[in-house]
N, C-alpha and C positions, 0 to 999 in steps of 0.2 A: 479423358484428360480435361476436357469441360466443365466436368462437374468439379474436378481437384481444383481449378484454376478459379469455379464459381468465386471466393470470396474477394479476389483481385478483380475478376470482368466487373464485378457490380459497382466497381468503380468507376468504371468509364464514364465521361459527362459527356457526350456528344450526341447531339440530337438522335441521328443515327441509332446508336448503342440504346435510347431507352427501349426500345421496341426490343431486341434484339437479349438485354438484363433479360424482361418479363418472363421469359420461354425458359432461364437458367432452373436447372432443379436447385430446389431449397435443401436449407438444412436447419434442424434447431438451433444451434448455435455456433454460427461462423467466428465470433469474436474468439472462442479458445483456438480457431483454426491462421489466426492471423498475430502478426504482432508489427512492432516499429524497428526499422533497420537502416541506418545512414539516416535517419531523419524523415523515412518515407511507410508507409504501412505496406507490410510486405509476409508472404505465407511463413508460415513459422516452419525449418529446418525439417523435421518431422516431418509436416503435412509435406514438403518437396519431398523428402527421402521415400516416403511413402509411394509417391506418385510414379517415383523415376523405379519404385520396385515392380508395382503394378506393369508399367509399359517392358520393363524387360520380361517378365514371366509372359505377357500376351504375344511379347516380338518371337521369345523361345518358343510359341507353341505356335507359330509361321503366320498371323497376324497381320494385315498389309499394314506400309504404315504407312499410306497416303489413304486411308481413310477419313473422308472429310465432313468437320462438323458442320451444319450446311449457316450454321450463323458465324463461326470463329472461326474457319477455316480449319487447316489443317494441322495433324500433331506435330509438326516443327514450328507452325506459328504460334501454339500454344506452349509448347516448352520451351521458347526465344521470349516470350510473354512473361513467364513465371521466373526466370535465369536461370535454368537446369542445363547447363552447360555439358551433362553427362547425355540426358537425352537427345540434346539437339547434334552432340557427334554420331551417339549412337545412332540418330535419324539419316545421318548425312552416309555416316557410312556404309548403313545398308540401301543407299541408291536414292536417298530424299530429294528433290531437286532444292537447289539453294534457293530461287527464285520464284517456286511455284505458287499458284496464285488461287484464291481462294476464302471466302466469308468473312468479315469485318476487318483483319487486317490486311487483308490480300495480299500481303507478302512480308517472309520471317522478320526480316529487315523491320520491317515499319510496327511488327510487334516488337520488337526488343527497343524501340526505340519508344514507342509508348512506354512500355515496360522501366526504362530507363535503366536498360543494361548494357551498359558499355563493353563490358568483357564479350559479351554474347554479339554484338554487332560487331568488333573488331573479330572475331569468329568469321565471320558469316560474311563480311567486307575479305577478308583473308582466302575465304572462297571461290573468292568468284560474283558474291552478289551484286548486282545492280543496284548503283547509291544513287542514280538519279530518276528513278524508277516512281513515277508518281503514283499517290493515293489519290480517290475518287472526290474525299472530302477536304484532306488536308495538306493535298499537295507532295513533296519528295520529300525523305524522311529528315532532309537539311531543316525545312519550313518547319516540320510539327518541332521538331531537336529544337529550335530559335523560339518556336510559341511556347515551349515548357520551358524556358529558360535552361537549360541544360546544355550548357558550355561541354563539358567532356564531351556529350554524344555528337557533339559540333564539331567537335575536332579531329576525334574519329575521321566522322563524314567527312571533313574535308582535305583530313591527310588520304584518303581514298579515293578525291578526284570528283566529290560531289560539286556541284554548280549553285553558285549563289543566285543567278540570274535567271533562275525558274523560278515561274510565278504558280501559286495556284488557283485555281479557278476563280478563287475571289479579287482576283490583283495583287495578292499578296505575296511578298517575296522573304528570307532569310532578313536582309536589310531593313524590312520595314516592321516585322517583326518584332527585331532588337531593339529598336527606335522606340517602340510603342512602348513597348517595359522596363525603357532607360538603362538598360545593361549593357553600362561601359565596357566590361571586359570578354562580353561576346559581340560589341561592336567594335572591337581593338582586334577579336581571332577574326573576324570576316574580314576586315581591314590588309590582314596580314596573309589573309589564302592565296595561294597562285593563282586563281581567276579574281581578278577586280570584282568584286562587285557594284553593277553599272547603278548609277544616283539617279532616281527620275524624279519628276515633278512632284508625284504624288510624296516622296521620302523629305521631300525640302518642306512641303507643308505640313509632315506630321512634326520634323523638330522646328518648324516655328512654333507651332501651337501649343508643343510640350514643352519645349525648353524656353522660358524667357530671357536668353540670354544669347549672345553670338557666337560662343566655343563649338556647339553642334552643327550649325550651318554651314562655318568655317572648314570644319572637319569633314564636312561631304560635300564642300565644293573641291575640298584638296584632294579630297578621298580619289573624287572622278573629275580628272581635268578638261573634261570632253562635255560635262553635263554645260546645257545652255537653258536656262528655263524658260517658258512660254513668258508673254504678257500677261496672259489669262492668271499664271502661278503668281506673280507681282502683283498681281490689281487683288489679287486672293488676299493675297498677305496683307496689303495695304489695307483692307478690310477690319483685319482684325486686329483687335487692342494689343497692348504691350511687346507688341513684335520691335524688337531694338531699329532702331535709325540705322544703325550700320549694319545690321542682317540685312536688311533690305539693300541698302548701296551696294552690298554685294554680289547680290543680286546681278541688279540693275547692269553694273559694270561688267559681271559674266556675258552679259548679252549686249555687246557690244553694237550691233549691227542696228538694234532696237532705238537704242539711247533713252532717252526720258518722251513719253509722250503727255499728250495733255488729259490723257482719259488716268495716267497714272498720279497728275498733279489734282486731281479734282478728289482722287481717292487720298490722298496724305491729309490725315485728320490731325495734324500735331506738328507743333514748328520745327520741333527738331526732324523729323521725315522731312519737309520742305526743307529744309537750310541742308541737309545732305544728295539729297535729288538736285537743287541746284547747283551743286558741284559738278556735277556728270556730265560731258559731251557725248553724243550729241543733245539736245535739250532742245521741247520743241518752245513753242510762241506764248506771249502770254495773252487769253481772254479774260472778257470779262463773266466766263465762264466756269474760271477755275477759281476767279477771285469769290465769285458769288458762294459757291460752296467750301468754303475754308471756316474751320472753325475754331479758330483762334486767330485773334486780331494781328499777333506777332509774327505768324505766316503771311499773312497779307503785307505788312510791311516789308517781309523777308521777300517776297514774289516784286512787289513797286523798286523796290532797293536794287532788286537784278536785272528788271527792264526799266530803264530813264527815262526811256519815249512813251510808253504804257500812256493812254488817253486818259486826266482823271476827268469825269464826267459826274452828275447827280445820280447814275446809278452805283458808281462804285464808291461813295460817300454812302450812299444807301447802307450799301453789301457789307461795309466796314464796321456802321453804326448794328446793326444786326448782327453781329458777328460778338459773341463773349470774350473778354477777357481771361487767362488763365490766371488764377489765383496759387504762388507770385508768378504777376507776368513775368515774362521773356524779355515784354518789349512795352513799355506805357503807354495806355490807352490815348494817349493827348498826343502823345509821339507820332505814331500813327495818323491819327486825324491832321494832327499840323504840318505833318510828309504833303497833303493831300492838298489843303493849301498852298503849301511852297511849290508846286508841281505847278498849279494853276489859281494862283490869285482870283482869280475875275469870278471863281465860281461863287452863285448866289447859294444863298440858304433858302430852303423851300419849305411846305408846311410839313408836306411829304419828310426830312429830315430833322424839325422838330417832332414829330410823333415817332419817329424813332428812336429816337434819342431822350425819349420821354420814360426809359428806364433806365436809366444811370444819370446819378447830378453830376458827375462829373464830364459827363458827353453832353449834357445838356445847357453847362453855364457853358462849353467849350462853342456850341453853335449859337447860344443866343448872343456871344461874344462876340461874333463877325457882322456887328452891324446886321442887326435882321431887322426887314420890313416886314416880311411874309408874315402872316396871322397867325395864330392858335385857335385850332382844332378844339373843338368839348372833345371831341375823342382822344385827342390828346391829355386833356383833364383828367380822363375814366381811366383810363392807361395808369397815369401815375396814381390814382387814388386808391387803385387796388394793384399796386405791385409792392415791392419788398415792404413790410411794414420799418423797418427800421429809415427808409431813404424815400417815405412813401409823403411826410409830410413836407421837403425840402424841394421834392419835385413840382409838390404844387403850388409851393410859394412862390418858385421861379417861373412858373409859368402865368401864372397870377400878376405878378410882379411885371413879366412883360406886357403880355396884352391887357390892358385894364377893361374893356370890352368883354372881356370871358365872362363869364359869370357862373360858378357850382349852382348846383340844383340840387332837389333831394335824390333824384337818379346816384350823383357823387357820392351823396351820405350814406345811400343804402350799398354803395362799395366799399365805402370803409367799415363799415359796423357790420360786412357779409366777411371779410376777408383778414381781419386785422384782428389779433389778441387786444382784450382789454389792457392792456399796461401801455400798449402805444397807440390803439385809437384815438386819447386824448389828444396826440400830437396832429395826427392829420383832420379831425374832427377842427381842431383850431386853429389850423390854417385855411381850412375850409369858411368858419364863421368868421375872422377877420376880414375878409371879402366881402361876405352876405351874410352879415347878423340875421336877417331875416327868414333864412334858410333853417324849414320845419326839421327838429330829431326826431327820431322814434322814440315811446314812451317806453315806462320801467316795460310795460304786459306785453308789449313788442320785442322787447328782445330779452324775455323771458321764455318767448314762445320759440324762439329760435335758437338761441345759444342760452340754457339756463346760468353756465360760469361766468355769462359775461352780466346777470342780474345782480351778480352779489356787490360788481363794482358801480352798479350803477349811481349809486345816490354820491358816493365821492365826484365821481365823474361830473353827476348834473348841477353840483355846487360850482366844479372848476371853470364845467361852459357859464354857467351865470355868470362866474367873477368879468370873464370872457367878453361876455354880450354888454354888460357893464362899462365895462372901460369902453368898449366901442362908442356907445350912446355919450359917455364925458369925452372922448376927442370931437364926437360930429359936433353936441352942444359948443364947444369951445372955436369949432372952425365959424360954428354960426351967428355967434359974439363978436367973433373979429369981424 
């Protein structure tokens, strides 16, 4: 029966099974022995009639029929395998046992369910078989039924009393299976079996991960009204991208006893997580530990906004200034910062929060606004002179602008002309020379040698800085007339 079944075993994909193919006897050509049936490759008509003639002429001449193949087990598990519905009564009726066990399928059941014969397991489930009866690799024939996607043999199984809540060896269970391969309507039949299927940790983070939406999570917290999820499953979630705001709240809320801790606010990367976590009682304290790590400025407003008393200090002026704005904000960058003043007038601007803020002109006219004595940093200079080249030459006129004591250097020039496309190096280049005419460029062979695209603009360029150095030398002459 092994060799008849050969063009179906060579299918099997399980680790297991390749060792196990190799040993099958060949044949010239399996393809005239095989064909497509319901959508599945399956032995053609003929080759079963054949086979089911074979077993009765060997049973008529008194032939055991628990002779066992020592890789495929026995001839009921091979005619449950193939759907020979004639052999496997014929098996049963001359004393087969329904359950016995034996070589890659170890039991009928778990062939016909490989198999994907419905008819032949509602057979053999009618008998007497054992439907929770585990396999070695693939767990109870419920699990492998869920891993093939095959709804009918699932329902079979579980009009017969199989258990959703066996896992197999690998942590794997019916539920978590279905979840994996998004199949609604065999997550609607486990839904609907007389044993609940119990929701664990593991099932809440496979449909976060897979479903970016709240209808799955929803669906298996109602599923099991009993499931509470760990901290560890939250701080999980919180982790990972696009996981909905309200997945998580509900989360959170299941675990009531929990409430919001601070290790969960330091994990919410995104305002909208924060603005729904601060809804939740209990809710722990705010630090300036959960503020430091936020990133997004309109969280942090969202967190100053919930706690009134919250100490603002020069570290969390810092934390704020460091922190990106979401493009569109939530919440406006100035908005934020001017929460921070209204909380606390008296705070000074330090140099420490000019170099902060030495990447965005909009954070930067915001604190040289507040009456600053504090100096300017050159590191503050180098900051602005090689960051965004679009906003790169306004940050160093303000900064210029304040401390007139600074002074660019060719250190600054060899940041602009290292970092900056030639279409907008002009601009920071000449904000840099309106300061310090006297400040050396690099020649055409210098930044030939390093950026050849930026040589071709070179000669327009070195006309614009002469116009540049130009007018400098007619304002100082004219300052030196008066």
């Amino acid at each position: 029966m092994t060799g008849c079944a050969a063009p179906l075993l060579r299918r099997l994909s399980s680790r297991y099974a390749v060792a196990l193919i190799a040993r099958l006897p060949s044949h010239q050509d399996e393809s005239k022995l095989v064909c497509y049936h319901d959508g599945r490759l399956d032995l053609k008509p003929t080759q079963v009639a054949l086979c089911e003639q074979v077993v009765q002429i060997l049973l008529a001449s008194g032939s055991p029929i628990d002779t066992e193949d020592k890789d495929f087990g026995l001839p009921l598990h091979i005619a449950s395998f193939i759907g020979s519905e004639l052999l496997v009564k014929l098996i049963l009726e001359r004393g087969g046992g329904v359950d016995a066990t034996g070589g890659y399928f170890e039991t009928a059941l778990f062939a016909a369910v490989e198999g994907r014969r419905t008819e032949i397991m509602k057979l053999l489930l009618e008998r007497g078989a054992e439907a929770n009866r585990c396999h070695q690799e693939f767990g109870t024939p419920l699990c492998r039924a869920c891993g093939k996607d095959d709804i009918e043999s699932a329902r079979a199984l579980l009009s017969h009393g199989a258990d959703p809540n066996i896992e197999t060896q690998s942590g794997e269970t019916p539920l978590s299976l279905a979840l994996k391969s998004n199949n609604r309507p065999l997550l609607s039949l486990l839904a609907e079996s007389k044993v609940i299927p119990r929701v664990r940790d593991e099932d809440i983070l496979i449909a976060a991960r897979l479903f970016r939406h709240h209808d799955v999570l929803d669906w298996l917290l109602k599923l099991d009204e009993n499931v509470i999820p760990s901290e560890d499953t939250i701080r999980t979630l919180l982790r990972e991208p696009g996981v909905p705001a309200k997945s998580i709240g509900g989360l959170v809320v299941r675990n009531r006893d929990l409430g919001v801790t601070e290790k969960m606010l330091k994990l919410a990367s995104r305002a909208t997580v924060v603005q729904t976590l601060l809804r939740i009682r209990p809710i722990c304290k705010l630090t300036l530990g959960v503020i430091g790590v936020q990133r997004e400025r309109a969280a942090i407003g969202l967190l100053l906004d919930h706690d009134e008393n919250f100490s603002i200090t020069e570290a969390v002026v810092l934390a704020v200034l460091r922190t990106p704005s979401p493009s569109p904000p939530m919440r406006a960058s100035k908005d934020v910062l001017g929460l921070l003043w209204e909380r606390n007038p008296e705070l000074r601007v330090t140099t420490a929060m000019i170099s902060a803020a030495s990447k965005s002109p909009s954070d930067l006219q915001f604190i040289l606004e507040r009456n600053v004595s504090a100096p300017v940093r050159y590191e503050s200079l180098c900051t602005a002179a090689s960051w965004h080249p679009d906003v790169a030459h306004k940050l160093i006129r303000m900064l210029l602008a304040h401390d007139k004591t600074l002074k660019p250097r060719e250190e600054t020039v060899s940041l602009v002309l290292a970092r900056h496309p030639s279409d907008k190096m002009m601009l920071a280049l000449g904000a840099l020379l309106e300061s310090n005419p006297a400040l050396q460029i690099p020649g055409a062979t210098s930044l030939a040698v390093f950026d050849p695209v930026r040589f071709m603009a070179w000669t327009q360029l070195q006309r614009q800085l002469d116009v540049i150095v130009r007018q400098i030398r007619i304002v100082d002459r004219r300052n030196e007339d008066v």
